[in-house]
Structures are given as C-alpha cells and as structure tokens.
DRENDREN-707869 format. One line per 4 residues: number of its first residue (from 1); their letters; for each residue x negated, y negated, z negated of C-alpha. Coordinates in Angstrom, 2 decimals. Layout:
N
NUM = a = X,Y,Z; ... $
# end
This chain:
438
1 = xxxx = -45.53,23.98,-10.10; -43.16,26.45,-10.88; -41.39,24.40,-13.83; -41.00,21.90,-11.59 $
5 = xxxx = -39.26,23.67,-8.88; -36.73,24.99,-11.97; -36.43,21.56,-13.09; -35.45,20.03,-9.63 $
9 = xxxx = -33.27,23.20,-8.53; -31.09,22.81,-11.35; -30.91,18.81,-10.83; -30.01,19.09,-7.52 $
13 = xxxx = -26.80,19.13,-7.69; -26.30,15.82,-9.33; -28.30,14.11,-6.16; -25.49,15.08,-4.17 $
17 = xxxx = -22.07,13.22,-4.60; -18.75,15.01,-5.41; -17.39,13.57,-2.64; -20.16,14.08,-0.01 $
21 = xxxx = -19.59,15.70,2.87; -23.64,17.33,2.87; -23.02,19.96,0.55; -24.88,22.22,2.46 $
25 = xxxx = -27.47,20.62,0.46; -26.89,22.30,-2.63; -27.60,25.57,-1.05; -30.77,23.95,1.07 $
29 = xxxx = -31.90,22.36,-2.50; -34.95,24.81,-3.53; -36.28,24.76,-0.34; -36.59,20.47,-0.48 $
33 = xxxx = -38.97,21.26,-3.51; -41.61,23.77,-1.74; -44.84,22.13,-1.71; -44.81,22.53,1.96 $
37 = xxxx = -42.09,20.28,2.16; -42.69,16.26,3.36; -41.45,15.27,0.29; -40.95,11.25,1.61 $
41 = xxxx = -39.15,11.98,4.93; -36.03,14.20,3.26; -35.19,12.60,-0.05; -32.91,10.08,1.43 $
45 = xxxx = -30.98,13.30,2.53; -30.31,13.69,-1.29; -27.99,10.63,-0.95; -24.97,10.65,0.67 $
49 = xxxx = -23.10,7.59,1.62; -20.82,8.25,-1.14; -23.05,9.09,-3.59; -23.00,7.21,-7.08 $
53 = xxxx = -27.06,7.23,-6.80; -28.14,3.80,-7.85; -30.39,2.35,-5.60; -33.39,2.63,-8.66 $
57 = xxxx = -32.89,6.43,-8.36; -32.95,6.64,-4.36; -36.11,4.53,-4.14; -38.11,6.76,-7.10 $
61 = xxxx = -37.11,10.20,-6.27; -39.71,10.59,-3.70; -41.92,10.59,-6.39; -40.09,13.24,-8.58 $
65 = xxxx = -40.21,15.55,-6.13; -44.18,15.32,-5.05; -45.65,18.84,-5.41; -48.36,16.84,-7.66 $
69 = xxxx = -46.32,15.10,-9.84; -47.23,17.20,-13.55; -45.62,14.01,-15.29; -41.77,15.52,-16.21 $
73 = xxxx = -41.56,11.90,-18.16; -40.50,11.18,-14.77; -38.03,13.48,-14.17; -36.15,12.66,-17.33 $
77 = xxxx = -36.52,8.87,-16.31; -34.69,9.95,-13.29; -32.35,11.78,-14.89; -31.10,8.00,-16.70 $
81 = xxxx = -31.79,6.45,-14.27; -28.80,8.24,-12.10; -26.22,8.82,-15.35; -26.43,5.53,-16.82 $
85 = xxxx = -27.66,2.82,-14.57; -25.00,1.08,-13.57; -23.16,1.10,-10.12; -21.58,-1.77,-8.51 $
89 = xxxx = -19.79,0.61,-5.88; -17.95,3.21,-8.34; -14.57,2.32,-9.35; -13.98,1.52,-12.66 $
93 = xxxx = -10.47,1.45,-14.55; -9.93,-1.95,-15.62; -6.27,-3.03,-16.57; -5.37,-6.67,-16.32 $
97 = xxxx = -5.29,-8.36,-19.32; -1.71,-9.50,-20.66; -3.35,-13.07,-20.51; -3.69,-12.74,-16.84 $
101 = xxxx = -0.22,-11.30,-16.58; 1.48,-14.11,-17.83; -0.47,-16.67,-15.79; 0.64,-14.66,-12.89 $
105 = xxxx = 4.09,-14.62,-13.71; 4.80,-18.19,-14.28; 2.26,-19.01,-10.57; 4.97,-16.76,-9.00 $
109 = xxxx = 8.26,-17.37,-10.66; 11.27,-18.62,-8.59; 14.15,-19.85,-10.46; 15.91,-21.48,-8.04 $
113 = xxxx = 17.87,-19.61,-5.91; 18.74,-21.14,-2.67; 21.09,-18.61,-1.84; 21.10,-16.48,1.89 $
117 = xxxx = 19.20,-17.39,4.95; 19.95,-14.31,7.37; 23.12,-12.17,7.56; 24.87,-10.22,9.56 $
121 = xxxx = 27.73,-11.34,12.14; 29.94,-8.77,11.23; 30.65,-6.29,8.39; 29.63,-3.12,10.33 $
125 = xxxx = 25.60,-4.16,10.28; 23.31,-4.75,7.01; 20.23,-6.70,6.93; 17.63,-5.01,4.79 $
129 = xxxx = 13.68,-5.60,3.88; 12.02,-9.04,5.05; 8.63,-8.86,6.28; 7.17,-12.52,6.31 $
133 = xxxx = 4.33,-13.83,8.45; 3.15,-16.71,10.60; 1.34,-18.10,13.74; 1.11,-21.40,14.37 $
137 = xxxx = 3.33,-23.93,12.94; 6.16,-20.97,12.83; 7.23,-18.38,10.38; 8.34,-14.99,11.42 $
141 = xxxx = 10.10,-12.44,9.75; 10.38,-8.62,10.77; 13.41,-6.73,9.30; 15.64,-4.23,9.24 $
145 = xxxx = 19.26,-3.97,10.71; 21.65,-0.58,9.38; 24.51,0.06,12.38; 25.98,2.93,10.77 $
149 = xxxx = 23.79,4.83,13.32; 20.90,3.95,11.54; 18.06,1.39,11.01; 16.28,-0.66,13.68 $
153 = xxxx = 13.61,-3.53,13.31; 14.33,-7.11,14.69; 12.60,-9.92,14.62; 13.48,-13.54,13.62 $
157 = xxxx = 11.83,-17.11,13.73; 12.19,-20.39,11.83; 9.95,-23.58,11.05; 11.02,-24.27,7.75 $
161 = xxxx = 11.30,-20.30,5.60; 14.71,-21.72,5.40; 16.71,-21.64,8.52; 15.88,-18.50,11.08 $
165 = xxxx = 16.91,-17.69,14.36; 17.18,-14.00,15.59; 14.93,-13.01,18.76; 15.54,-9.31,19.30 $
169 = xxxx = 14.75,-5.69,18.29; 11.36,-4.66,17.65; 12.08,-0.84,17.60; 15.10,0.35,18.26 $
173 = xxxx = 17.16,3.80,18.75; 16.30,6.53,21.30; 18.10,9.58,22.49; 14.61,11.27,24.42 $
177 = xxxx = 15.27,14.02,21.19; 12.24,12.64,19.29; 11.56,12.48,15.31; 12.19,9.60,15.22 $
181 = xxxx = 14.84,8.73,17.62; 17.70,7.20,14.90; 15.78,5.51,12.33; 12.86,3.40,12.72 $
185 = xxxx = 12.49,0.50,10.01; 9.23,-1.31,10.39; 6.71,-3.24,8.16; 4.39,-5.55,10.03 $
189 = xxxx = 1.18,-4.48,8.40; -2.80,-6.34,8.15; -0.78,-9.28,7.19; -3.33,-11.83,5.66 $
193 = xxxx = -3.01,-10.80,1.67; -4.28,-14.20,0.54; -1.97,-16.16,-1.70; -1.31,-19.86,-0.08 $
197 = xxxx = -2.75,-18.70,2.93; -2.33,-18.58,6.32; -0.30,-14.69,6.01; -1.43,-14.50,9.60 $
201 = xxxx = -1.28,-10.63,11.34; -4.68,-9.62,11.84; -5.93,-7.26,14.81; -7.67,-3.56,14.60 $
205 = xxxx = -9.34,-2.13,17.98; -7.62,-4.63,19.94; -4.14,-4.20,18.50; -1.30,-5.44,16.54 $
209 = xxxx = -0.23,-2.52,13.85; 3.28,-1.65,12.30; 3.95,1.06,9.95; 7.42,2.54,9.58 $
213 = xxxx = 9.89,5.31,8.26; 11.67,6.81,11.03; 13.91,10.05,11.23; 16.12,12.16,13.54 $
217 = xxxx = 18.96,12.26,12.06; 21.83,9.43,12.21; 23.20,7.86,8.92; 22.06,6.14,6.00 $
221 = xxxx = 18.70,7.11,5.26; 19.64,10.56,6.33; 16.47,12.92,5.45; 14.06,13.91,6.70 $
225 = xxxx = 12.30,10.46,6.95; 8.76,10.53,8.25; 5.84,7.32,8.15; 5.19,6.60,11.71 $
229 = xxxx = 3.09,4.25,13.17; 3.52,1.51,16.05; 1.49,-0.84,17.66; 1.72,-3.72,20.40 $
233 = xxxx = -1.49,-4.89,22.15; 1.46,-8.14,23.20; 1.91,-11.11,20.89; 3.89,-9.86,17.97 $
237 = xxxx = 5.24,-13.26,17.51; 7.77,-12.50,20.40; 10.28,-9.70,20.50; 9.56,-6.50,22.83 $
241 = xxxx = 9.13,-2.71,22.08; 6.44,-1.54,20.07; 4.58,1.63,20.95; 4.81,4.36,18.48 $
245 = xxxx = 2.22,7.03,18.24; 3.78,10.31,19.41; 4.10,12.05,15.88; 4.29,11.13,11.89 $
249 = xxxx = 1.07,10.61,10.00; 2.68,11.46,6.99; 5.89,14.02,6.28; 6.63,15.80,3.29 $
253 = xxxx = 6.17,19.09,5.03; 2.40,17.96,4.58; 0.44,20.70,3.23; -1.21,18.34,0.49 $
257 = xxxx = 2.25,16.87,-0.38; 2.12,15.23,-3.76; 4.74,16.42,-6.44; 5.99,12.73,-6.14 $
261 = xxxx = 7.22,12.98,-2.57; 8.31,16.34,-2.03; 11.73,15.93,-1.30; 11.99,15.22,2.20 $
265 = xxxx = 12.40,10.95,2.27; 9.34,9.03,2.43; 10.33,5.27,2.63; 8.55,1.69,3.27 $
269 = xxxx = 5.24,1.44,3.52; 3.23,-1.57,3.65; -0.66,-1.56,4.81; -3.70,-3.60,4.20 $
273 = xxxx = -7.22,-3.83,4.99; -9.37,-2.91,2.06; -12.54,-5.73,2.48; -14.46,-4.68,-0.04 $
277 = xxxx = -14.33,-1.15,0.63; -12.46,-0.58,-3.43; -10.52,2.72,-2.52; -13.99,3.62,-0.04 $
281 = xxxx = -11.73,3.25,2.90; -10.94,0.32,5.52; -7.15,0.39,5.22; -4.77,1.47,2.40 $
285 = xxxx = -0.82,2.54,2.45; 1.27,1.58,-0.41; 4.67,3.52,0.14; 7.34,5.23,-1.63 $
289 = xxxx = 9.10,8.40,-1.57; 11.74,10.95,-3.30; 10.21,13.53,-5.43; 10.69,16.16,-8.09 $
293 = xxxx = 10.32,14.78,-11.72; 11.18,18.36,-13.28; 10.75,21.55,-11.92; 14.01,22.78,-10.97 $
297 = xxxx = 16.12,19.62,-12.30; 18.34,18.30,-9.74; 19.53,15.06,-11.24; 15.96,13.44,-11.07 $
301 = xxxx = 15.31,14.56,-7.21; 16.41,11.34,-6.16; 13.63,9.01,-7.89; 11.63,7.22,-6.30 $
305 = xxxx = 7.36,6.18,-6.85; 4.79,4.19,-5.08; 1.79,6.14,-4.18; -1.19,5.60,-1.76 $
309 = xxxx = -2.73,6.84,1.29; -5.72,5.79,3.14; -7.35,5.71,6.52; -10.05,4.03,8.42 $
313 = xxxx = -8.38,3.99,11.97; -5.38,3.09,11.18; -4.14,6.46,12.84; -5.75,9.34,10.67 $
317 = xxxx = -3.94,9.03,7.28; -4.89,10.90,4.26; -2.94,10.87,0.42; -5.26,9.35,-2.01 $
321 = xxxx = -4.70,10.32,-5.69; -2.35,13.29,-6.63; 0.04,11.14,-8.40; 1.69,7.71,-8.26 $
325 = xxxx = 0.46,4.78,-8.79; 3.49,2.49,-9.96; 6.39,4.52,-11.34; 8.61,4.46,-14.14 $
329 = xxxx = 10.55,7.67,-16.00; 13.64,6.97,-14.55; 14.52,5.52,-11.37; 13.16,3.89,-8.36 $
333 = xxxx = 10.45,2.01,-7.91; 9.47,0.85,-4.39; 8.68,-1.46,-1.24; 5.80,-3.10,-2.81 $
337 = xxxx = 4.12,-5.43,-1.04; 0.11,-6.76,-2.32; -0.63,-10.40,-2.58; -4.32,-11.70,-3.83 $
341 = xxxx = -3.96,-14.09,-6.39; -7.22,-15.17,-7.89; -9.23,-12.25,-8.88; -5.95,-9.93,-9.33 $
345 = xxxx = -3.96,-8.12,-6.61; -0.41,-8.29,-6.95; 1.76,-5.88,-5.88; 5.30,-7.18,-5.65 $
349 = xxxx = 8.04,-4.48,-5.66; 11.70,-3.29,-6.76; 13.13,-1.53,-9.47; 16.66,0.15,-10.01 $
353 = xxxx = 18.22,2.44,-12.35; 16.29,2.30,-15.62; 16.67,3.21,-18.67; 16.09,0.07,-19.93 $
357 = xxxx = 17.90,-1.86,-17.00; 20.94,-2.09,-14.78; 20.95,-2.39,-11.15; 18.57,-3.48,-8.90 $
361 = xxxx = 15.81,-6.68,-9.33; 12.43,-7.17,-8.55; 9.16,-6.99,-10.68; 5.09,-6.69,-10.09 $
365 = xxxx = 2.32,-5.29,-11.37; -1.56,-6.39,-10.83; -4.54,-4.93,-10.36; -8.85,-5.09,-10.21 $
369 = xxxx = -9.10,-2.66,-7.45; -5.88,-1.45,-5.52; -6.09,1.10,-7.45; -5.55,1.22,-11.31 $
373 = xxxx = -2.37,-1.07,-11.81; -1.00,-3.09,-14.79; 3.07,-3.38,-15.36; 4.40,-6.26,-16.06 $
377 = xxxx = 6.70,-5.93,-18.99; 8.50,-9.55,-19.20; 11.79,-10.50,-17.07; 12.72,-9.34,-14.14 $
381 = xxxx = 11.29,-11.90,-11.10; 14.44,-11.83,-9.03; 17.93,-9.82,-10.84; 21.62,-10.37,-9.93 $
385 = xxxx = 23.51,-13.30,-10.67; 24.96,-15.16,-7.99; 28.25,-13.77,-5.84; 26.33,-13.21,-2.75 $
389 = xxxx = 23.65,-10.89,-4.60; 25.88,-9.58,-7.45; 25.70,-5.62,-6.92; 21.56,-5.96,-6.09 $
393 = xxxx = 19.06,-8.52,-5.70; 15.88,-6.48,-4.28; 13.14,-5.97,-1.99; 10.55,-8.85,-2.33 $
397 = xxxx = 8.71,-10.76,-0.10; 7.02,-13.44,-1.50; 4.56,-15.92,-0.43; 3.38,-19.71,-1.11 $
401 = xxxx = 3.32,-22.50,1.25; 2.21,-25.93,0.49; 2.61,-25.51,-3.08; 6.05,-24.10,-3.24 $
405 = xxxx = 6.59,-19.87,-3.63; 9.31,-18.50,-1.46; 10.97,-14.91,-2.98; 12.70,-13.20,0.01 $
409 = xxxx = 14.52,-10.50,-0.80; 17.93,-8.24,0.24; 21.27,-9.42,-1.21; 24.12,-7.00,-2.25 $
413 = xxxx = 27.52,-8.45,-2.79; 30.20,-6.22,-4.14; 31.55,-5.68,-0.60; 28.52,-3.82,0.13 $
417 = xxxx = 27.58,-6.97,2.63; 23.72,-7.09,2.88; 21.55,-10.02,3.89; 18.51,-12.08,3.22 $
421 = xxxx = 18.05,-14.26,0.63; 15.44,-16.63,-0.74; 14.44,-18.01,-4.16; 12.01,-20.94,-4.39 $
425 = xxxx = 9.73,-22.38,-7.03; 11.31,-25.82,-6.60; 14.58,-26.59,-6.44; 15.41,-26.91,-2.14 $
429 = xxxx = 19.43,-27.43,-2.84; 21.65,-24.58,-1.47; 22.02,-22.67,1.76; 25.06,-22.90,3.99 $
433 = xxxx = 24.75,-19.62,4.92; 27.65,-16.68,3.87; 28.56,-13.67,4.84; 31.60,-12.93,7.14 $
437 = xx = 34.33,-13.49,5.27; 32.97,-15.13,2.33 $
# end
C-alpha cells in the first residue's frame, strides 16, 4: 500500500495542469491516496478545466488510485495514457504550408487600383485606418480623422464600397482632464471574420464593442497612448457617442509589460471572438506597440510588433505570450486585421521601413490557430505607385463581396494629404475622387 501511495504522490503533479488554477492540489495530493479516501468522488478534482488530461486518463484514474489496486501495470498505463494520447484541445504549432500561402495570395490579390474614395475637405485634417462592416443592404466604415489636435473616430456609409457619405464622429475630443481626452482612434471590433460573408458586428452582454488607442496629450500620436475600450448598447450603424470604460485595459506602465511594448505607444488594436476556444479564451486582441529591440539602443525604440492579449468579458484584458507574434528585425509592423479564409486565418497588416523594403505597403501572414503565424514572403499586396498614394500605401482592410475583394487602405501623397483608398480584384474603372488641390 505504501508503494502505491509513493507512486501516486510523485505522479500527482502531472494530474494537475500548468495552467490550473487548483494547485492547492499538489500540496492536498498524498492525502487523495489514503485508503480512507472515496477514491471515485475526488478524482475528477485531479482535472482542471485546463488540464491536457485526455479524457481516457480522467475516466481510468479512479481505478489507479483504489487502495486495492496491487496491479502498478496500471499505473504505468496511466502514465501513457496522459503523455502520449493525443489531445484535441492543446495547441499545436503548425505553420501554413507555402502551398496554402500562395493560394491565399492570388484569392486576395487586388491589382486594380481604383484610386480614393474618402478624403478630407481641407488640408488641415487626415483620414487614417478604415474599419469596414455592414448591416443590411449598406456598408459602413469607422475611421479615423487627425485635426492637428489629435485623432477622433467618424463614421461613414455607402451602398456600393465605392462612394461613401460621412455621418458624424463616433468618439471625439474631451477637455473633463481624462486619459484619454485628445486622442481616441477606434476599431469596430466582433466584426464577422468570415471571408465573403456577411462582416456583420456581432453583440457581447447586450452590447456593441469598440477598442481604441486614446491619450492625453494633443499632437500626432503624442505618447503616452493607452488601449481603451467603448461600447454603445444604440445601433452602431448610426453616428452618436460611444461610452468608454472609465480607464485603459492596457498601458505600458503595466506591470507584465512585454519587452515589445515598453515604450510608452500602444497603437490599433483589432478584436475577435475566438469560437473554438484556440488561445483558451472567448475574445483575442491583435495590436501593436513601440518597444525596445536592444537594451539601451535608441535608434530601434521606435519599432513597432503585433502582439496579443486576451479576455473573456471583453473588459478584463490580459497579455498572452511574452513576445510578438508578427514582427520583423527592422521596422514596423502593424494594424492587422484577421480574415477566415478556408481553414487558414489571415491576418492582414502593414509594413514600413525594412531592410529589405522602402516605405510603407501592406502584406499578411496566416495561421492554424491565432496563434503560431506564417509570413508571407512574395510581393507586397498593396505598395506605392500611383500620385495620390506615392509617399505610403498602408493600413488594410480587406474584404470580399459577391465575388470581387475590396483592399481599403490609407493613401499618402507627397503633400502629406491622407485619405482612403481602395483596390479591387476586378477592374471597377477609376474614382473621381482627389484631394484638395489635386
């Protein structure tokens, strides 16, 4: 009997999952093998709801732990059982294949540029970072306006992807002394992540949700920047002020601040649910931010990464992973946005300032489980080359409607003149639409 309380003490730990939150099991352990002990009744306390335990293990154990079982064939049994049966819920690293990444690229190509579809009515305001989504038989994009002050969210409509109409501010400045009182640039978020779908907002506890970088200070992306969080229990499909939850649910003054985001600017962020549970977790943040490359080297402070966070109220965020998830050695890389396309998410995002590569353009990368992503290492999705986008062509949105893919993104002339621009997968002729001036 004694043998197999040794055995079973020093086993115990494995019955209880690195991530389990019951690890005052581990100290509780001898006392589930006394022969005293209902044996049936407390082994499904061995498994936490995390636990990698497959469900071959779970239902046996009760008999490894019987004061009467003499058999220790058992226990090693049990001991395979849990290493090397397999286990549909633990995350595996899979990359996409470069098969799959080519099939991607040419489903989401755009080569035809159809030139800018929003701008500004004067040169003192920049439009910046489309958000795309729909209800009904009408499109709606949320995006960002720069004043000089700093950046607001507005919303716009159109029937077509092709001509919009502007219908007001969706968060805009304040002067009540909070965080966030002179930069608030929103990203609807819950948009439907299905590719050719119906990229319809979905609800959580009765509300519309919108995450955002916001900051106190006035200027251009004047640190410290802050994710925020708003919310409108109203139609989000017409324009009126969002709610914000009273303080940032993530800063870099965070205690667990990653290495990758240190330095004081945390930038968009775009949020989905997680269905099938991948990262454990209902919802999961995509967003980028400043960090330190080197220790001590101030010409790389400036990059930017994508990273993740994760949360399953959509209020209570927490940093998943200790480093970045999409990143390159020089640079930024940022604003992605995740599309499902087949079996693969897509996330699409910008890049500027490589080594390999001038300005600014957009790319993607794909992945089996929100997690573990693939590069793609082909040409650029959307890069400079027409007048109205020739100093950057970044920021993606992109989505598919009735067979055609639409690439939003931000265009940079030389004047510094931002607005939105879209690229399609058919040729759709050319927009009418120019700057001031132009």
């Amino acid at each position: 009997m004694m043998k197999t309380k040794l055995i079973l003490f020093i086993l115990s730990p494995w019955f209880v999952s690195s991530r389990s939150t019951c690890s005052i099991l581990l100290l509780l352990a001898p006392w589930f093998v006394s022969p005293r002990t209902t044996y049936r009744i407390l082994s499904p306390c061995f498994v936490s709801p995390r636990t990698k335990l497959s469900i071959q293990t779970f239902v046996l154990m009760p008999w490894f732990v019987s004061p009467r079982t003499k058999n220790f064939k058992l226990l090693a049994l049990a001991f395979f059982l849990f290493f090397y049966v397999p286990n549909t819920n633990a995350q595996q690293k899979q990359s996409v294949s470069q098969t799959e990444m080519e099939s991607i690229y040419q489903e989401v190509k755009t080569p035809f540029k159809y030139g800018l579809v929003m701008v500004p009515k004067d040169n003192e305001h920049k439009m910046d970072c489309p958000t795309i989504f729909r209800k009904g038989k009408f499109w709606y994009m949320t995006y960002l306006i720069y004043s000089g002050r700093g950046y607001e969210t507005w919303l716009a409509k159109s029937k077509d992807l092709l001509n919009w109409e502007n219908l007001g501010k969706q968060l805009s400045f304040g002067d009540n002394g909070n965080w966030d009182d002179n930069q608030k640039a929103g990203y609807n978020a819950l948009t439907s992540t299905k590719w050719g779908g119906n990229y319809q907002l979905s609800k959580y506890d009765g509300k519309y949700w919108m995450s955002y970088f916001g900051g106190k200070e006035k200027g251009y992306e004047t640190e410290p920047l802050s994710i925020g969080i708003a919310y409108t229990t109203q139609n989000p499909w017409f324009a009126h002020e969002w709610p914000r939850i009273a303080k940032p649910v993530l800063t870099s003054a965070d205690a667990d601040v990653r290495w990758w985001e240190n330095r004081n600017k945390l930038f968009k962020s775009s949020i989905i649910e997680d269905k099938e549970r991948l990262t454990g977790h209902r919802f999961a943040m995509y967003y980028n931010a400043v960090g330190d490359s080197l220790k001590d080297n101030k010409k790389t402070r400036w990059y930017e990464r994508i990273g993740m966070a994760v949360s399953d109220d959509m209020i209570n965020w927490k940093r998943f992973q200790k480093d970045p998830i999409v990143h390159h050695p020089v640079g930024i890389t940022g604003d992605g946005v995740i599309q499902k396309i087949g079996k693969n998410y897509v996330m699409f995002y910008f890049g500027a300032f490589w080594e390999d590569r001038k300005g600014a353009f957009n790319r993607f990368a794909a992945s089996k489980d929100l997690v573990n992503w693939t590069d793609w290492n082909g040409e650029n999705l959307i890069q400079s080359s027409e007048k109205y986008d020739e100093l950057y062509a970044h920021k993606s949105f992109v989505l598919k409607h009735k067979g055609i893919v639409y690439h939003f993104y931000c265009a940079v002339n030389k004047k510094d003149q931002r607005g939105i621009a879209v690229a399609t997968s058919k040729d759709l002729g050319k927009s009418k639409v120019n700057f001031v001036g132009e």
